[in-house]
C-alpha positions as a Markdown table, in Angstrom:
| # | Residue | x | y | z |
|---|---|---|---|---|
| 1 | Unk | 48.3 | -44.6 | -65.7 |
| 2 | Unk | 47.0 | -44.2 | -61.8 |
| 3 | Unk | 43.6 | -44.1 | -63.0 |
| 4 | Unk | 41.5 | -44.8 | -65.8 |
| 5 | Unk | 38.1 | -42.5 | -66.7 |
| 6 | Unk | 37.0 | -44.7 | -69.5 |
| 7 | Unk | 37.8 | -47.3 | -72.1 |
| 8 | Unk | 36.1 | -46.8 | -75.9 |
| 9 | Unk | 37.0 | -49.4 | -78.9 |
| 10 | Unk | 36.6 | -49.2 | -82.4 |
| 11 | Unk | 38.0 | -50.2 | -85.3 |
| 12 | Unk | 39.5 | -49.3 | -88.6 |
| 13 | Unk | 39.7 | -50.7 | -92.4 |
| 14 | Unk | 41.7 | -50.6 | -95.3 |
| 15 | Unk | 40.0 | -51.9 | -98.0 |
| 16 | Unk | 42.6 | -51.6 | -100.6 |
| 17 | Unk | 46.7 | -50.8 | -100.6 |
| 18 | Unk | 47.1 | -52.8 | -97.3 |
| 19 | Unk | 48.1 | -49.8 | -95.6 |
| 20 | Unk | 47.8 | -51.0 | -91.9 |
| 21 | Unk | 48.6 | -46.9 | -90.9 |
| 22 | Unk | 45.6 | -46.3 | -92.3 |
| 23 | Unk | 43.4 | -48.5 | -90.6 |
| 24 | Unk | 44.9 | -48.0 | -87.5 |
| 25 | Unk | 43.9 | -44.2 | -87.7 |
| 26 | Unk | 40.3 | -44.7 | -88.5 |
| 27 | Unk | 40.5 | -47.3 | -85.7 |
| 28 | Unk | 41.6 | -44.8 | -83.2 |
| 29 | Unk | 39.1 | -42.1 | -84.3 |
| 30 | Unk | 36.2 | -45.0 | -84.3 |
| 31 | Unk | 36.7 | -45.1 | -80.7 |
| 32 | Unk | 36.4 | -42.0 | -80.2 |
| 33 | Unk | 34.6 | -39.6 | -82.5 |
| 34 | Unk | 30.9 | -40.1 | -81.1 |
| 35 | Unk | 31.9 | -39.2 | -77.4 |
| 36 | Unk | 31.4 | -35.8 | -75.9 |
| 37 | Unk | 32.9 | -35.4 | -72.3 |
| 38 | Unk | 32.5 | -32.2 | -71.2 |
| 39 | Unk | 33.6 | -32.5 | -67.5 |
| 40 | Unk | 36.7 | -35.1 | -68.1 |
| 41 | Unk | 39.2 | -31.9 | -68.0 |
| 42 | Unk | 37.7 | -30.9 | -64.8 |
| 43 | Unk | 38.5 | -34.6 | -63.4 |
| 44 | Unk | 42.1 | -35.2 | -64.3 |
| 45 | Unk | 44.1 | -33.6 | -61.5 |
| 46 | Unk | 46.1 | -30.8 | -64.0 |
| 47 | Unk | 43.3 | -30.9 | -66.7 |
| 48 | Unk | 44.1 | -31.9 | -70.5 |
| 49 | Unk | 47.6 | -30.9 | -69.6 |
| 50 | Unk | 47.4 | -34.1 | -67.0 |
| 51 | Unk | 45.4 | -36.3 | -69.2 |
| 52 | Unk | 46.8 | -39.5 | -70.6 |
| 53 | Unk | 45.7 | -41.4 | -73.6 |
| 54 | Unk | 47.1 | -45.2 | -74.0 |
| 55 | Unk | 46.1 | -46.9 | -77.4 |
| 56 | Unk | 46.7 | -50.8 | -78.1 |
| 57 | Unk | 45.8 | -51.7 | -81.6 |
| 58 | Unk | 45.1 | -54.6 | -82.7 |
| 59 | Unk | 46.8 | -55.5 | -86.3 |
| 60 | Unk | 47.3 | -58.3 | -88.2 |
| 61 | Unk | 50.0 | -59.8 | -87.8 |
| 62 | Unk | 52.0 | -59.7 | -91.1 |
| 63 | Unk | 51.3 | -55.4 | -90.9 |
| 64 | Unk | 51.9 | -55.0 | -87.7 |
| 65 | Unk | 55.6 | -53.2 | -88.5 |
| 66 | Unk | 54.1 | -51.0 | -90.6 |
| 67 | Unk | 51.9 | -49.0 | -88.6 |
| 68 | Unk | 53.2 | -45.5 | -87.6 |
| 69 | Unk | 52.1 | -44.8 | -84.1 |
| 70 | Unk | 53.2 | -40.9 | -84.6 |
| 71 | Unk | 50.0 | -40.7 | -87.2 |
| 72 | Unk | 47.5 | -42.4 | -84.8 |
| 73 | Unk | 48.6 | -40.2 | -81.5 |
| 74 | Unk | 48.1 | -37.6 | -84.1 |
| 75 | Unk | 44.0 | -38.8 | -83.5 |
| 76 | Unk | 44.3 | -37.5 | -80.3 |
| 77 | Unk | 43.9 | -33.8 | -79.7 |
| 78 | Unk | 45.7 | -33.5 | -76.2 |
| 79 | Unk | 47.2 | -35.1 | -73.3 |
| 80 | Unk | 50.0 | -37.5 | -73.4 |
| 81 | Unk | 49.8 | -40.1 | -76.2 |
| 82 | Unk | 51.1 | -43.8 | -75.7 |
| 83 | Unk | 50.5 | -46.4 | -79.5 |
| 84 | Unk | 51.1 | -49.7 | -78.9 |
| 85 | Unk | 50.9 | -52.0 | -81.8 |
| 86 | Unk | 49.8 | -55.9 | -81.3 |
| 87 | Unk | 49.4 | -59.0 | -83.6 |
| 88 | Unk | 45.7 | -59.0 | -84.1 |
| 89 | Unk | 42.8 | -57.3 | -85.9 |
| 90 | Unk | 42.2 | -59.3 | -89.4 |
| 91 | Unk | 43.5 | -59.4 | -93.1 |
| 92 | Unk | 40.5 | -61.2 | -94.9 |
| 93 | Unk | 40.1 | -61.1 | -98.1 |
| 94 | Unk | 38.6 | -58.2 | -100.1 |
| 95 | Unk | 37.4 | -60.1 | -103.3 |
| 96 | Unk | 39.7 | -58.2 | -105.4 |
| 97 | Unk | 42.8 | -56.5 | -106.0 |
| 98 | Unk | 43.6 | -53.2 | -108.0 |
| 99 | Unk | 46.8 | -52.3 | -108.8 |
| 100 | Unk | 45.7 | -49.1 | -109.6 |
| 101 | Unk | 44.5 | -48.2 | -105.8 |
| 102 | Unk | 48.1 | -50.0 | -104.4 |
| 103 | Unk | 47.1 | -53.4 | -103.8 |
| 104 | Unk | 50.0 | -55.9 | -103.5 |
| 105 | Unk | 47.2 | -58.7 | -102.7 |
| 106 | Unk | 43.6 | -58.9 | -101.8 |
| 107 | Unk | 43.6 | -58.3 | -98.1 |
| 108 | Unk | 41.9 | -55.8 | -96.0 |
| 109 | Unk | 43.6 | -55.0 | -93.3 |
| 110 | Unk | 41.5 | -54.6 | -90.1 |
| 111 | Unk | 42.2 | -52.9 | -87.0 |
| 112 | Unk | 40.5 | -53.2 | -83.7 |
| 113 | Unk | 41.6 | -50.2 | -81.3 |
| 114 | Unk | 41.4 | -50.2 | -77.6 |
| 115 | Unk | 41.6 | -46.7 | -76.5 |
| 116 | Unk | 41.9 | -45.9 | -72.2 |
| 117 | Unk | 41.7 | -42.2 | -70.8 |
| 118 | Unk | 42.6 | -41.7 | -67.8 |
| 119 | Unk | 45.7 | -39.8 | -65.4 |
């Protein structure tokens, strides 16, 4: 990326089933959903077409390999889409597990995601 417009982070949880996918979405779309940038196609040389998107997410670390980074560039509408995954985020304990909603354990798995714009 030669330049970067702005930076947003947000984050994502998934309070039961451990899916780190999941959080990693709402993560992604936490960053984002409350901004409004009319102008930024106007800015990047080649418009939405030029626009590039890189994501780092911060997962805990035992989740971290199951995070598919196809459904959280999905998040993004257009431009070109770069998903990193990275030990981070948190699995704390939700208080209780229910088999019947998937949980293997009590964790929730939370995602901090660091979302850059730019060309």
């Amino acid at each position: 990326m030669q330049r970067a417009l702005f930076i947003e982070v947000g984050f994502g949880n998934d309070g039961h089933g451990q899916n780190a996918t999941k959080a990693s979405v709402r993560a992604a779309r936490n960053a984002i959903e409350f901004n409004s940038l009319p102008s930024l196609s106007e800015l990047i040389p080649g418009g939405r077409d030029g626009m590039k998107v890189h994501v780092i997410l911060g997962v805990p670390d035992a989740y971290v390999v199951d995070v598919d980074v196809e459904q959280v560039k999905g998040v993004f509408p257009y431009g070109t889409v770069t998903v990193e995954a990275r030990a981070g985020g948190l699995a704390a304990p939700s208080g209780v597990a229910i088999k019947e909603l998937g949980d293997a354990n009590d964790d929730m798995v939370i995602v901090v995601a660091h979302v850059t714009v730019g060309y």
